[in-house]
C-alpha positions in Angstrom: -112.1 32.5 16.2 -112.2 32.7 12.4 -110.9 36.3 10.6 -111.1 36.7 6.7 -108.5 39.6 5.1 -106.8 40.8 2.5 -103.3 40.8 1.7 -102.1 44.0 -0.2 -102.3 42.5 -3.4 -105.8 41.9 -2.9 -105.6 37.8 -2.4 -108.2 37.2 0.0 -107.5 35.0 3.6 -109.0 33.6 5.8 -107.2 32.4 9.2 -108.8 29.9 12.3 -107.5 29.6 15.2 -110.1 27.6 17.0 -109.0 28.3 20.4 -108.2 31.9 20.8 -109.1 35.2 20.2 -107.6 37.2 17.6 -107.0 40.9 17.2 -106.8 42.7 13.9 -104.5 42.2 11.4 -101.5 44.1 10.3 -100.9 43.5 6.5 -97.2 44.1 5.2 -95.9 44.1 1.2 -93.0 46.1 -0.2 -93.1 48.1 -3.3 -90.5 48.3 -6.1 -89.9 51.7 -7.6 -86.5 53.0 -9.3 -84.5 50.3 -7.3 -86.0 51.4 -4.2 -87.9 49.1 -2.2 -90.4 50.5 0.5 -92.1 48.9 2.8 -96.1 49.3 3.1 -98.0 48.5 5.8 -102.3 48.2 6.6 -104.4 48.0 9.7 -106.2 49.4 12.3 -105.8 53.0 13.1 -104.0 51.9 16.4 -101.7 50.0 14.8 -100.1 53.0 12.9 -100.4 54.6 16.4 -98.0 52.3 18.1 -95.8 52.1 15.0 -95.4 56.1 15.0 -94.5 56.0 18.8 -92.6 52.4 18.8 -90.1 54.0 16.2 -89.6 57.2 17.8 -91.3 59.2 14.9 -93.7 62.2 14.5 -96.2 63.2 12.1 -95.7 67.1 11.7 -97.1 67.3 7.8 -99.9 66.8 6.3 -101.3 66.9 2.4 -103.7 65.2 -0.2 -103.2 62.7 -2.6 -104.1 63.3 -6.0 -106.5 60.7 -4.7 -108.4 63.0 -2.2 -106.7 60.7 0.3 -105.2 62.5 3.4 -101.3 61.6 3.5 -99.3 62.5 6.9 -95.3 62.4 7.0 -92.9 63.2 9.5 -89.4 62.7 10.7 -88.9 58.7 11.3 -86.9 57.6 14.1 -85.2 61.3 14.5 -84.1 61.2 10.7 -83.6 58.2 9.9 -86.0 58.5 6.8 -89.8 59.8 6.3 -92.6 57.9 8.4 -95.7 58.1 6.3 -99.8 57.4 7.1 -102.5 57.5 4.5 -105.9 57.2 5.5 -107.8 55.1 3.7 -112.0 54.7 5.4 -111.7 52.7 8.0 -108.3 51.6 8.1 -104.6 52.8 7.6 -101.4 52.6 5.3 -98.5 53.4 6.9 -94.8 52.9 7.0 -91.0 54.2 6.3 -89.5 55.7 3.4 -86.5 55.6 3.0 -84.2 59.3 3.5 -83.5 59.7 -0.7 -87.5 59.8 -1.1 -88.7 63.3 -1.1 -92.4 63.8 -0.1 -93.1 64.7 -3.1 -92.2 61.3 -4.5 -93.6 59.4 -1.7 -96.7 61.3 -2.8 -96.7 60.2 -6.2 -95.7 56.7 -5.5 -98.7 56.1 -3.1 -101.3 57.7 -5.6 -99.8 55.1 -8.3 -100.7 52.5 -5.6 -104.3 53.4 -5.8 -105.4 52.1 -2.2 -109.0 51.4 -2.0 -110.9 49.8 0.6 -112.6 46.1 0.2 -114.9 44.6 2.6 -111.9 43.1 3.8 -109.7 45.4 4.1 -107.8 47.8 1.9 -106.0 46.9 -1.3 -103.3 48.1 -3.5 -103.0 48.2 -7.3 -99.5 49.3 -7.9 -99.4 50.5 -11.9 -96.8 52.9 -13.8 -93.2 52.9 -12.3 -94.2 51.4 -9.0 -94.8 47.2 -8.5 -94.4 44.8 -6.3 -90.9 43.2 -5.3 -89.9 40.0 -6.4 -87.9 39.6 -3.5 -90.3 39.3 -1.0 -93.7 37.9 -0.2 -97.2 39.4 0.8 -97.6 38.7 4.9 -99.8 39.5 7.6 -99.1 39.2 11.3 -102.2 38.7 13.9 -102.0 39.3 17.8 -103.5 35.8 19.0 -104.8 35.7 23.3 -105.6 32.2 23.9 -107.3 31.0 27.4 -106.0 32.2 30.9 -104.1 35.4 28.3 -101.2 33.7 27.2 -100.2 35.4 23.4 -98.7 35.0 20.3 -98.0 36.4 17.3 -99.3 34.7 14.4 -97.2 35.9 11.4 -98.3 34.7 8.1 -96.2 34.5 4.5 -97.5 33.7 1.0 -95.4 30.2 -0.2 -93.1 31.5 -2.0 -89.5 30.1 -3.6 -86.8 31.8 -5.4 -84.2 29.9 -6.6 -82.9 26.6 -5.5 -86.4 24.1 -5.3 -87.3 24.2 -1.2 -86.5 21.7 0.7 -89.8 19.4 1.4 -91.3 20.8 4.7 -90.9 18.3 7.6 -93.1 18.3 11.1 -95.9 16.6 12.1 -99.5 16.5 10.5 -102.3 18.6 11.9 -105.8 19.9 10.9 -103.5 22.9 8.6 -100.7 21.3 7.7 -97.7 20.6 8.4 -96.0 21.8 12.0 -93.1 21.8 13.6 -90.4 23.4 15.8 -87.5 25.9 15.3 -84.2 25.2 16.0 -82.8 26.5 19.1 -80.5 28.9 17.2 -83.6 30.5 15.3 -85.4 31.5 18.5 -88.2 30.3 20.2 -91.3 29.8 17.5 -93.7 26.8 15.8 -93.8 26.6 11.9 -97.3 25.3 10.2 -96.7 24.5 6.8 -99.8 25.4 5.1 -101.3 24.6 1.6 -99.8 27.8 0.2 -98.9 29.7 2.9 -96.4 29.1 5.8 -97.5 30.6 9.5 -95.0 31.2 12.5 -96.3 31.2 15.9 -94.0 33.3 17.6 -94.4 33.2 21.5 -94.7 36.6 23.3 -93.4 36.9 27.2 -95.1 34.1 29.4 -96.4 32.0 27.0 -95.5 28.3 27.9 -94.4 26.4 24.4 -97.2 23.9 24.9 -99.8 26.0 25.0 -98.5 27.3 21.6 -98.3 24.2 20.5 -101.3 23.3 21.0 -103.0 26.3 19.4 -101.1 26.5 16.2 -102.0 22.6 16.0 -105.5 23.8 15.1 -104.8 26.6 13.2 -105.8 26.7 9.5 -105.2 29.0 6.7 -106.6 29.0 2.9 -107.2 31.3 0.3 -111.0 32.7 0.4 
């Protein structure tokens, strides 16, 4: 199954995994404002959902952006900070803020982001005070069933190197790139080195490592 997205920053991807069925995407960038950092998520509806009720949150306001977009906040984790969703047509932006953010400017930093949604997806233009970090790359993560139901998560990261050159990437060659294994004391996951991106097939309960192998030996991922 092929899926075309967008990352947050608009860069359009495309992902095939000829094997398996895949699920929506959950896009994830972080934002620079101030010296904060905060984290912004986009998906599915359901995806906020579970991330609302996986972190112990609850959603207990409710105003509109400058934008006309609807913005909902609550209590994250019982305190731990502010747990936001925007909605945004069809999809969602969601995510933590951190506890020194007031609403307020949680408010204002999402309306500088100026979401808007794509045919593939929504898309954020930060401007003013607010930017993209430098420290960290523009992912998206995809729930992958393959045959007979065994799953993965297929978690994929812009190339991206700071500082010292990379090493060059090792592993064997398949239709996307590069692949290998982890090492034992980095968990249990296969790394496909791709033209400019690098995808980690992370194994969920019962799914037998060859079968994962096998998968992410056909996967592919390019820039649309």
């Amino acid at each position: 199954m092929q899926i075309t997205t967008t990352l947050l920053n608009g860069e359009i991807v495309v992902v095939d995994v000829p094997d398996a069925a895949l699920t929506a995407p959950v896009r994830t960038s972080v934002l620079s404002t101030g010296g904060l950092e905060i984290e912004v998520n986009a998906g599915a509806a359901e995806a906020a959902d579970f991330y609302i009720a996986s972190t112990g949150s609850s959603l207990t306001q409710e105003m509109s952006l400058r934008s006309g977009l609807r913005l909902r906040t609550g209590s994250l984790g019982g305190g731990t900070g502010t747990a936001f969703v925007v909605d945004v047509a069809d999809e969602v932006v969601f995510g933590p803020a951190p506890p020194s953010m007031s609403v307020e400017d949680l408010a204002a930093l999402l309306t500088a982001t100026a979401p808007e949604m794509t045919p593939d997806g929504v898309a954020l233009s930060p401007r003013g005070g607010v930017a993209w970090s430098n420290y960290r790359t523009h992912d998206l993560v995809i729930p992958v069933e393959v045959s007979g139901g065994q799953r993965y998560l297929l978690d994929v990261r812009a190339a991206f190197t700071l500082g010292e050159p990379a090493q060059q990437p090792v592993g064997r060659r398949v239709a996307g790139g590069l692949l290998s294994r982890s090492e034992e004391s980095e968990g249990r996951h296969v790394i496909l080195e791709a033209p400019d991106h690098v995808a980690y097939g992370i194994p969920l309960p019962g799914t037998d490592p060859d079968v994962l192998v096998q998968s992410m030996s056909g996967v592919r991922v390019s820039t649309g």
